[in-house]
N, C-alpha and C positions, 0 to 999 in steps of 0.2 A: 198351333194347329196349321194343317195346310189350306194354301190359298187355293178358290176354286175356278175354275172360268168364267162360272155363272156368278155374277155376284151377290143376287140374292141369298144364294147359299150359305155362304159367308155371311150375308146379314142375319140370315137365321140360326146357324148356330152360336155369334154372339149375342143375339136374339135369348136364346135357352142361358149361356150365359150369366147375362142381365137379370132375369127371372128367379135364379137361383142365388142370385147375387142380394139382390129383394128377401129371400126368403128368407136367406141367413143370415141377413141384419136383422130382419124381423122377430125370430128365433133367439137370437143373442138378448136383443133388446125384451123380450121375453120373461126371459131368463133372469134379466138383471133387474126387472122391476117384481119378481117372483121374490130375490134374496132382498129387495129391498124393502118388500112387504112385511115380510116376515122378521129382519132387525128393527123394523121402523115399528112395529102392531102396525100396520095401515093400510085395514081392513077396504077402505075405499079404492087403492089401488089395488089391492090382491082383487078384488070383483072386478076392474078391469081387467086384467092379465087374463081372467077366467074368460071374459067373455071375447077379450081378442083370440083366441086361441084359433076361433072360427077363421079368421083370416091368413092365417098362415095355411089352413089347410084348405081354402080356396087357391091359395097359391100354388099348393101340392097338384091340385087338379088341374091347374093351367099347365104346368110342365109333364103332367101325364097325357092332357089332350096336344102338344104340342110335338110331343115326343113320338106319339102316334104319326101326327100328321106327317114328321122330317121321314119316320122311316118308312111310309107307303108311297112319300113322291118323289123321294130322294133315294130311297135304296143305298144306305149310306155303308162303306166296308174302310176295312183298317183303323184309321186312327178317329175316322168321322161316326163310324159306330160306334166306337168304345165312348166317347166323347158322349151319345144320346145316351147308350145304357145306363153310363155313372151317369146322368141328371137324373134319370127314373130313381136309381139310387143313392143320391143324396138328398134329392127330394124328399125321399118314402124318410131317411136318416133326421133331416130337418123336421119335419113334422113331428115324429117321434117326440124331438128336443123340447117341442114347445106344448108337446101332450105333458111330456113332466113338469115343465114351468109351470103349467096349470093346477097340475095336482099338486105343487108344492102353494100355488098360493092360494087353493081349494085348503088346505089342512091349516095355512095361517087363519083362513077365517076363522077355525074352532080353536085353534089355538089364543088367538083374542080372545077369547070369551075363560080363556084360565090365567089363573096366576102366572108371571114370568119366571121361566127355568133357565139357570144358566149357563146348560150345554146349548140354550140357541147360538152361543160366539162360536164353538167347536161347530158345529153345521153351517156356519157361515164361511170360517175356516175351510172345510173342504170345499165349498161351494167357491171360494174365489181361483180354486189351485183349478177347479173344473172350469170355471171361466178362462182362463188362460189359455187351457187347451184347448176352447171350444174357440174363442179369438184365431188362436195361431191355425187351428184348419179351414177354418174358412179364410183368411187371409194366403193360406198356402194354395187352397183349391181356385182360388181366383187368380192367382199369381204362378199357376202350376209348376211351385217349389215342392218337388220329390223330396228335400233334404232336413225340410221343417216338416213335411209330412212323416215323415220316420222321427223326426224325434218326438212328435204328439204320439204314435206309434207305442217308442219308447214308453211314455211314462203312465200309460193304463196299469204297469203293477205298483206305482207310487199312489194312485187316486185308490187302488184297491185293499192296499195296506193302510191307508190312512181311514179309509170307509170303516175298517173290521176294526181299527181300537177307536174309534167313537161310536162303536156298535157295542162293542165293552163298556165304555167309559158310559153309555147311557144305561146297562145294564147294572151296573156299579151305582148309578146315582137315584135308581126308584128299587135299588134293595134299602138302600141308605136313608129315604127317605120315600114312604111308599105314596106321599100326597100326591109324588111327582108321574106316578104312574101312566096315568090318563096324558098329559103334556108330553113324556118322554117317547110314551109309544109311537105319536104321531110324529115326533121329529124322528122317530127310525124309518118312518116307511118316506119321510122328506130325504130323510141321508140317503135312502135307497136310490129313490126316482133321480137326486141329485149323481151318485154313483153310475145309474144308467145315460145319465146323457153323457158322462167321460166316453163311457163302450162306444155310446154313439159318435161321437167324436173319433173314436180311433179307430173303428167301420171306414169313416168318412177319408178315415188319412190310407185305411188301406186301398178304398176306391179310387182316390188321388193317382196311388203309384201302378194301381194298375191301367188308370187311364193312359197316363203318362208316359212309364214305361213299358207295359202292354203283359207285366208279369207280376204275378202276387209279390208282398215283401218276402225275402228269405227268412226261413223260421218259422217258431213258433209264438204267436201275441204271449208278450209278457204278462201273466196274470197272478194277482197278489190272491192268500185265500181268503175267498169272501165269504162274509153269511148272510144268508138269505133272509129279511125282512116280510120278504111277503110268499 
């Protein structure tokens, strides 16, 4: 980004930065105690994960009143805009991320309380391939690599094609055995929230290149077909 005369300026938009940079370790790490919940039964962490959620979206609010503040005293145009916009919008994306982590270690607690089903590996499964992606965009948005953000871009129809045959494979597995019904269900609406936070990840890689390069990616988002859980 460019340097300004004022320097406080420059300490404020690494400032916003910083903030986002917070959130989305906060978000990931989220995320990764949500899947660990849920392979581990460990109900005592999944009621953490629930109740941190609050803070990330105190974080949200900090780069929403922030973001306020740069564009009323700063009047900020060209690249210094685009740069606040995408915070409001990774921010609103971040949040979103760790609204699912929640709800996914919200359904481990009732999932504790049934028997173990063993499409939970298949849900973990796609759950690390969304890890990946969620890693590589926030490392790319911090590192403002246009190159890796196109490739998280890329592979939303890989996360979407893998969603819809473990959305079979659990529809498959409570005709087969119907005890499984109640446990199965809840790991479909987990696969879901899990499948929503890839989108959100590749939102976030689109607002990357548009920060960046100041124009949408060419094309159309690669999307696998999915089916709706909820």
């Amino acid at each position: 980004m460019n340097d300004h005369t004022v320097k406080s300026y420059d300490d404020e938009l690494a400032h916003l930065t910083n903030i986002l940079a917070r959130m989305g370790g906060m978000a990931e790490a989220q995320f990764a105690a949500s899947l660990q919940a849920l392979g581990k039964r460990d109900s005592d962490l999944a009621a953490r994960v629930v109740a941190g959620d609050a803070r990330v979206d105190e974080l949200e609010q900090e780069v929403q009143a922030f973001t306020v503040r740069l564009l009323a005293l700063r009047q900020p145009v060209a690249s210094d805009l685009r740069q606040i916009v995408a915070a409001l919008k990774v921010s609103s994306e971040l949040e979103r991320v760790a609204d699912y982590a929640a709800n996914v270690a919200k359904r481990s607690l009732i999932l504790n309380q049934l028997p173990a089903v063993k499409p939970v590996a298949a849900v973990l499964h796609l759950a690390r391939i969304v890890q990946e992606i969620l890693k590589d965009i926030l490392d790319a948005y911090i590192e403002r690599d246009v190159e890796k953000a196109i490739r998280v871009w890329s592979r939303d129809e890989e996360v979407d094609d893998m969603y819809t045959g473990l959305f079979r494979e659990l529809i498959t597995y409570m005709m087969e055995d119907p005890r499984t019904i109640t446990a199965c269900t809840h790991l479909m609406f987990m696969a879901k929230n899990i499948e929503r936070i890839g989108d959100h990840a590749t939102n976030i890689a689109e607002t990357l290149h548009f920060l960046v390069v100041g124009t949408p990616i060419k094309g159309e988002r690669p999307k696998g077909n999915t089916i709706e859980a909820d």
